[in-house]
C-alpha positions in Angstrom: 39.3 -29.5 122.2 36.4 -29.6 119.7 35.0 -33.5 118.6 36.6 -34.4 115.4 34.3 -34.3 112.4 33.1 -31.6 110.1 31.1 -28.4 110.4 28.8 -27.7 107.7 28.1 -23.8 106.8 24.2 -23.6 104.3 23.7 -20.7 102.2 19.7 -21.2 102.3 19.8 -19.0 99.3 22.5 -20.0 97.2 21.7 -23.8 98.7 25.4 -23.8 98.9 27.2 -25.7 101.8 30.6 -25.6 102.8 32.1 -28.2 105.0 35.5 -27.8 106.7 36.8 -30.6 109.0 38.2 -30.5 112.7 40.1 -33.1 114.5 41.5 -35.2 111.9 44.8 -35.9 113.5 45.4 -39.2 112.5 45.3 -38.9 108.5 47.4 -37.4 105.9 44.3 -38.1 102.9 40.8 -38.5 103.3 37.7 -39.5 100.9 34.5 -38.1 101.4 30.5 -38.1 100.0 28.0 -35.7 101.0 24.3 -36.9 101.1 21.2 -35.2 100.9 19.1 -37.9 102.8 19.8 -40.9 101.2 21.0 -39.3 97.6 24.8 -38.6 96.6 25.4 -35.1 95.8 29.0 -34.7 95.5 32.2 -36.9 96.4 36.0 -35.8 96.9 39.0 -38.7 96.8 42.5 -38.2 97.9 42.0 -34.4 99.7 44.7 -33.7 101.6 44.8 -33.1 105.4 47.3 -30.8 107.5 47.0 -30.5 111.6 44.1 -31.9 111.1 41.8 -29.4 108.7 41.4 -29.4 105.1 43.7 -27.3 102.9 40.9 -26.1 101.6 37.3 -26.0 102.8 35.1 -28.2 100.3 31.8 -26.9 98.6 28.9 -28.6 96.6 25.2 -26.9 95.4 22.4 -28.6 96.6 19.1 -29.2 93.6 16.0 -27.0 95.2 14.7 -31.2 95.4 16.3 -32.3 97.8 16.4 -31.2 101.7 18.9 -28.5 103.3 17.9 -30.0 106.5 19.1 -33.5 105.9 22.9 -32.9 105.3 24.8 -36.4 105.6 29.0 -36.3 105.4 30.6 -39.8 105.0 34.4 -39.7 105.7 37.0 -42.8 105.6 40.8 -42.7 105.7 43.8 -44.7 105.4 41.6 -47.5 106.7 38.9 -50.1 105.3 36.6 -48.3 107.8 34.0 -45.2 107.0 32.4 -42.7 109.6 29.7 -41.2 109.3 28.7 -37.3 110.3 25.1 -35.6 110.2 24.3 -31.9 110.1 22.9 -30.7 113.3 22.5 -27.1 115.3 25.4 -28.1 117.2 27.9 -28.3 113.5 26.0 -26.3 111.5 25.3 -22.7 110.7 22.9 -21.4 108.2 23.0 -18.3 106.3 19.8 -17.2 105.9 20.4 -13.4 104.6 22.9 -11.6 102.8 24.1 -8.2 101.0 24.3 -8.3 97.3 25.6 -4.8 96.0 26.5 -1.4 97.2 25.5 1.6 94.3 26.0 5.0 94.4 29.2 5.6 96.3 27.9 3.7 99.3 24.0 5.1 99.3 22.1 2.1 98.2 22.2 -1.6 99.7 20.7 -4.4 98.0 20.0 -7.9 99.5 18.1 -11.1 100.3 16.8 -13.1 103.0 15.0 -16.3 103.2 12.2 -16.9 104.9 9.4 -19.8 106.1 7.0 -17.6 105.0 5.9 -14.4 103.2 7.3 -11.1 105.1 6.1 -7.9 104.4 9.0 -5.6 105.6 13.0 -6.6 106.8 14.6 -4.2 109.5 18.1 -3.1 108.5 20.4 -1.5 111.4 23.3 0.7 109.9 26.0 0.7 112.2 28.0 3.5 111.5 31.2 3.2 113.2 31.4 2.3 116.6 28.9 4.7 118.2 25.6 5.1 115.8 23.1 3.0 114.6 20.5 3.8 112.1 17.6 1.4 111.6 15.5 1.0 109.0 12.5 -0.8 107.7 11.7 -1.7 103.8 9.6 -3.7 101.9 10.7 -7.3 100.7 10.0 -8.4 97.0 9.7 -11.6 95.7 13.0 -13.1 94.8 14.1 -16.6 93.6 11.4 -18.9 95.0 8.8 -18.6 97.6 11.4 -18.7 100.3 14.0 -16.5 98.9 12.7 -12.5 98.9 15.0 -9.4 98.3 15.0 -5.6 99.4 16.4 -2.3 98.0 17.2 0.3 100.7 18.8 4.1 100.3 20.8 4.7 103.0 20.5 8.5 105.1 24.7 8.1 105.1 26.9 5.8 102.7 28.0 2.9 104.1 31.6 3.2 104.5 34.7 0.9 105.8 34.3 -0.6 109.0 30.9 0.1 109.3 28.2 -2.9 109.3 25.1 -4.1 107.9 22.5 -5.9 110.0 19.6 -7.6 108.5 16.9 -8.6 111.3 13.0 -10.2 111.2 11.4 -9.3 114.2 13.7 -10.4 117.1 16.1 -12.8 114.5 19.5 -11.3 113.3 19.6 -12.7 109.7 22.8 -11.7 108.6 25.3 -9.4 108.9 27.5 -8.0 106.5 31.2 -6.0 107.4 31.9 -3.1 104.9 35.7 -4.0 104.1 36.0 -1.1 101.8 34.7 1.9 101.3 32.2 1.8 97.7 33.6 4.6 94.9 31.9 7.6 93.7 29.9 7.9 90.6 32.9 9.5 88.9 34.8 5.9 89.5 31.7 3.5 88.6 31.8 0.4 86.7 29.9 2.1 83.7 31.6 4.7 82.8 35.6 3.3 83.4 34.3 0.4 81.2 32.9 1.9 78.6 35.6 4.4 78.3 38.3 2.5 78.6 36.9 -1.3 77.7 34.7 0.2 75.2 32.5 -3.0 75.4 29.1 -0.4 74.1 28.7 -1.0 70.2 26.3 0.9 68.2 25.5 -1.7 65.6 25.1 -4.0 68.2 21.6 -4.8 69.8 21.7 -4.3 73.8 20.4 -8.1 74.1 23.7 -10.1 75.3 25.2 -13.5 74.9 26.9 -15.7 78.0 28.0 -18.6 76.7 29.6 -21.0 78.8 31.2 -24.2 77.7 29.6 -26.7 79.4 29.0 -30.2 77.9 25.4 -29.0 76.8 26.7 -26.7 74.3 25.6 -27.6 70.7 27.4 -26.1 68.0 24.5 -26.2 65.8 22.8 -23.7 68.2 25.9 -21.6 68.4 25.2 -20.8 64.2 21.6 -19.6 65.5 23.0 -17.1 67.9 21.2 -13.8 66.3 24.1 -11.6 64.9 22.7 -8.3 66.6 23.2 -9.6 69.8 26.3 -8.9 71.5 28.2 -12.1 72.8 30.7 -13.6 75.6 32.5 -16.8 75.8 35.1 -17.8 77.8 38.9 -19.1 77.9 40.0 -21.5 75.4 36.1 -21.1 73.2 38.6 -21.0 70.4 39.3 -24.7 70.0 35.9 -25.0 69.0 36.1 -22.8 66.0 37.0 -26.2 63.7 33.3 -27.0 63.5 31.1 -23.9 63.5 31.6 -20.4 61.8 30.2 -18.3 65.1 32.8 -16.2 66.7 32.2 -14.0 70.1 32.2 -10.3 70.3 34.1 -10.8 73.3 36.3 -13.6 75.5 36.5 -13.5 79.2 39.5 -15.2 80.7 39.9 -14.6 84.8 41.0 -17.5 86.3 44.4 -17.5 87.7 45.0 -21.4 86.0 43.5 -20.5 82.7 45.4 -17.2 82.8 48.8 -18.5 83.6 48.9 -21.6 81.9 47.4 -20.5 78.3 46.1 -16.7 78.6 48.6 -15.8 75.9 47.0 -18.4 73.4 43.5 -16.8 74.2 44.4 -13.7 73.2 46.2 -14.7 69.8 43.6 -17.2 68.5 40.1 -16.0 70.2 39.2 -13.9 67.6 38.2 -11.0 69.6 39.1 -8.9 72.0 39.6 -10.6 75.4 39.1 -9.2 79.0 41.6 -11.1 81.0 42.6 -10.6 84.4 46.0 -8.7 85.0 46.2 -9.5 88.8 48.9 -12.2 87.8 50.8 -10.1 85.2 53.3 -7.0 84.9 52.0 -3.4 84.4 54.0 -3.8 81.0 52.5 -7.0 80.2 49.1 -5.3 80.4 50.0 -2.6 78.3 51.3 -4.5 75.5 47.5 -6.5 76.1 46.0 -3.4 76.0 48.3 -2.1 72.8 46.7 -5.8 71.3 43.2 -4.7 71.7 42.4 -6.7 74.7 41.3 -5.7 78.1 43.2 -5.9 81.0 40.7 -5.8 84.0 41.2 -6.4 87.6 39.6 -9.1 89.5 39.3 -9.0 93.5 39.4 -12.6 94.5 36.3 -14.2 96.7 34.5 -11.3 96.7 30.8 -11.8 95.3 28.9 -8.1 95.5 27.8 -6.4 92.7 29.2 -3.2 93.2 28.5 -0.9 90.0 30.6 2.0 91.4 33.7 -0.2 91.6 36.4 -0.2 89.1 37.4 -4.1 89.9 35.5 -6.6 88.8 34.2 -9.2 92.2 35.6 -12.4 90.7 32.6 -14.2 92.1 34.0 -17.6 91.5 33.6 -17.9 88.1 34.4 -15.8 85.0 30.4 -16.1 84.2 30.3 -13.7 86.9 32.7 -11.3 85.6 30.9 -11.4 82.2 27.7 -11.1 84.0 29.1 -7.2 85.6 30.1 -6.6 82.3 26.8 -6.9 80.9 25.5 -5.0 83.5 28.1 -1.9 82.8 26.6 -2.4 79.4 23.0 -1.4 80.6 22.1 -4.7 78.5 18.1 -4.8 78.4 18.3 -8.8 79.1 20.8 -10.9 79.6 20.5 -15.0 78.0 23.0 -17.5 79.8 23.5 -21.2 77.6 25.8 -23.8 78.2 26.0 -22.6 82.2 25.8 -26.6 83.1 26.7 -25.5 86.8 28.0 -29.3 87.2 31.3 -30.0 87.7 32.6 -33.6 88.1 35.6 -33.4 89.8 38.3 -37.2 90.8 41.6 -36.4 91.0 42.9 -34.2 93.7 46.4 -32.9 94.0 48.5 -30.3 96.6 50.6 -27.8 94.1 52.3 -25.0 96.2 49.8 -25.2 99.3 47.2 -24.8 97.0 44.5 -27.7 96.1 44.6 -28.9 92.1 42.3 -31.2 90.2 43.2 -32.9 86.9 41.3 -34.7 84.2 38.7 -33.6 81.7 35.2 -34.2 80.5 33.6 -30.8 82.0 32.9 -28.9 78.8 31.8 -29.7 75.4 35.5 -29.0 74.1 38.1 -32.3 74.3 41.4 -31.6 75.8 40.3 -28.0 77.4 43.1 -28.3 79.9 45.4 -30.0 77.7 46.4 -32.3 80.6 47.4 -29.8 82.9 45.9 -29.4 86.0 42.9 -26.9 87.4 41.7 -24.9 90.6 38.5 -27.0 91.5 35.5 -24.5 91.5 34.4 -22.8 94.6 30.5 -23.6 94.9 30.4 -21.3 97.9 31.5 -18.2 95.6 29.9 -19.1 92.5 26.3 -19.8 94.2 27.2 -16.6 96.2 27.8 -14.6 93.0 24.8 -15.8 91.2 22.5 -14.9 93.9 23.3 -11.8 93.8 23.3 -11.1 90.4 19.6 -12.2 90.3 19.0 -9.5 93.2 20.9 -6.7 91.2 19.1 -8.0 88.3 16.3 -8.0 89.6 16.0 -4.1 90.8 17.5 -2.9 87.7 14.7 -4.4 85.2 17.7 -6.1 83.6 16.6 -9.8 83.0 18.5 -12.5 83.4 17.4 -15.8 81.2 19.0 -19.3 81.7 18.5 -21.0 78.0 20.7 -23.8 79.0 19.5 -27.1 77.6 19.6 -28.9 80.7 22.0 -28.4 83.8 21.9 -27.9 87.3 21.3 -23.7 87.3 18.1 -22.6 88.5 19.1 -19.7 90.1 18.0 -17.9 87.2 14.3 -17.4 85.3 14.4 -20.2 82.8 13.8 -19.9 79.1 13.7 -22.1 76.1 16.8 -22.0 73.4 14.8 -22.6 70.5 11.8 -19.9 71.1 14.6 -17.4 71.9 16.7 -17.2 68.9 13.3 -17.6 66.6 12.0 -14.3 68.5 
């Protein structure tokens, strides 16, 4: 039997790491803080245990300033005492390479790796079924940093289901990545289903767009000098904000399963806007009287993060910033400005609610009483940085820029720009 304590997986990426825990017999509850040398970076009370493992595997983004490499877990449990766990090879496994989208039916792979330094070219192995392998080599590009680069390959054959995706540097296996479904035709792509049927493409409308999250940074004075030509997103319950400021959204995303089931009928009647909301958690006749409303019913495929434009479903990514972010992208938008994306969550209060874990308590957005009291699904780092990194790499390729004007936050996944010189552009 394996030593008690945790395992850490690190997305060297997304800086992402996700800690599950082994061994922990003897408690019912457990606190824990995660260190980056000798600085906090995130702390969960109260999480519940069950034979021993978490209920759910925690997740926390690490600030490109402090160290991947010095990963510190302190855990304590129905007892005065504390223990203490380091990252090391023998816990640890780091992702240092990934696939970010599939495009044209299967034909195009996208990615990133991260590397110690500059590499010219990244050997891909296409392993098509069980008995053929076809390897390639193509140039890297600069990505995020100087230790994050990203490639664009065409494939001889689409990548299909149950075939596999092998990303090697010299003699190092990077990643791998399993094709669990097959990627669509063009006839079925993103584009043309949403702009058919979601009708999201406006004439009148510039092709600059909005995401606009509602993060405590959000200043509704800056919201009035949002530029009317540009299209816009917000999210959820934006509406109670309307009391003090005259800006309302072209459109509202509202995808997560809480948000959806607890006040997704309030959204849609007082959001001002047509709303895409997720109809994984709601009759086909309940999305046809949504759709007879003028919202948009969409379908969201939980935990997955690829950017596949030939896909009718929207990858939920972790976050409904994601969803908005494909939606954009369907749009062709020429750039793409995130503000209020504070990517900081400050999360107390944990709670076990149908084998699922809850949090409660506010102070996350700009808006009092978003959750009205009730209680929330606590956000999935490991998605959300997951999703976001591959967003920049589809970005990226497809000359679609995407601009973080967040006043502040922890998001620097993204190419930074300043509020105030956008809107007076």
């Amino acid at each position: 039997m394996a030593e008690p304590g945790p395992v850490f997986v690190v997305n060297a990426g997304s800086r992402v790491v996700t800690i599950t825990l082994q061994g922990f017999n003897v408690a019912r509850v457990v606190d824990l803080k995660l260190f980056s040398g000798s600085k906090l970076i995130a702390e969960w009370s109260g999480m519940p245990i069950r034979k021993g493992q978490l209920l759910k595997p925690l997740s926390a983004f690490i600030p490109s300033v402090h160290s991947l490499k010095a990963l510190r877990l302190e855990t304590s449990f129905e007892s005065p005492t504390s223990q203490h766990y380091r990252s090391r090879p023998e816990n640890t496994s780091l992702v240092r390479a990934g696939v970010s989208s599939f495009s044209e039916g299967g034909k195009v792979v996208r990615g990133w790796v991260s590397v110690e330094t500059r590499q010219p070219v990244i050997e891909i192995r296409h392993h098509i079924g069980h008995h053929k392998v076809a390897v390639y080599y193509t140039p890297l590009k600069d990505g995020l940093d100087n230790s994050t680069m990203f490639f664009s390959l065409r494939l001889d054959e689409p990548a299909t289901t149950g075939d596999a995706i092998v990303l090697r540097l010299g003699s190092k296996t990077m990643g791998r990545h399993s094709v669990s479904s097959t990627p669509s035709s063009q006839r079925w792509s993103a584009t043309s289903t949403i702009r058919r049927q979601v009708k999201l493409a406006s004439p009148t409308k510039a092709s600059r767009v909005w995401i606009i999250g509602n993060g405590p940074s959000v200043r509704t004075d800056d919201l009035e000098r949002i530029p009317g030509r540009d299209i816009t997103f917000t999210f959820n319950r934006f509406h109670l904000s309307y009391e003090r400021h005259s800006f309302r959204p072209d459109f509202v995303v509202a995808v997560d399963r809480g948000m959806v089931l607890d006040f997704g009928e309030e959204v849609m009647q007082k959001s001002e806007a047509p709303v895409l909301i997720a109809s994984n958690y709601s009759s086909r006749w309940a999305a046809y009287k949504w759709r007879l409303a003028g919202h948009i019913p969409i379908k969201v495929r939980p935990g997955r993060t690829l950017v596949n434009s030939d896909q009718k479903e929207f990858s939920e990514g972790g976050s409904s910033v994601f969803v908005a972010l494909q939606a954009a992208f369907a749009m062709e938008a020429s750039e793409i400005i995130l503000y209020g994306i504070d990517f900081d969550f400050k999360i107390s209060n944990f709670q076990e609610r149908g084998g699922k874990i809850t949090a409660s308590g506010d102070g996350n957005h700009f808006i009092k009483g978003y959750r009205s009291g009730k209680d929330w699904f606590p956000p999935s780092w490991q998605h959300i940085g997951e999703g976001f990194l591959n967003a920049a790499v589809y970005s990226s390729f497809e000359e679609r820029p995407i601009i973080n004007a967040t006043r502040g936050g922890k998001l620097e996944t993204f190419q930074r720009g300043d509020f105030d010189e956008i809107v007076g552009e």
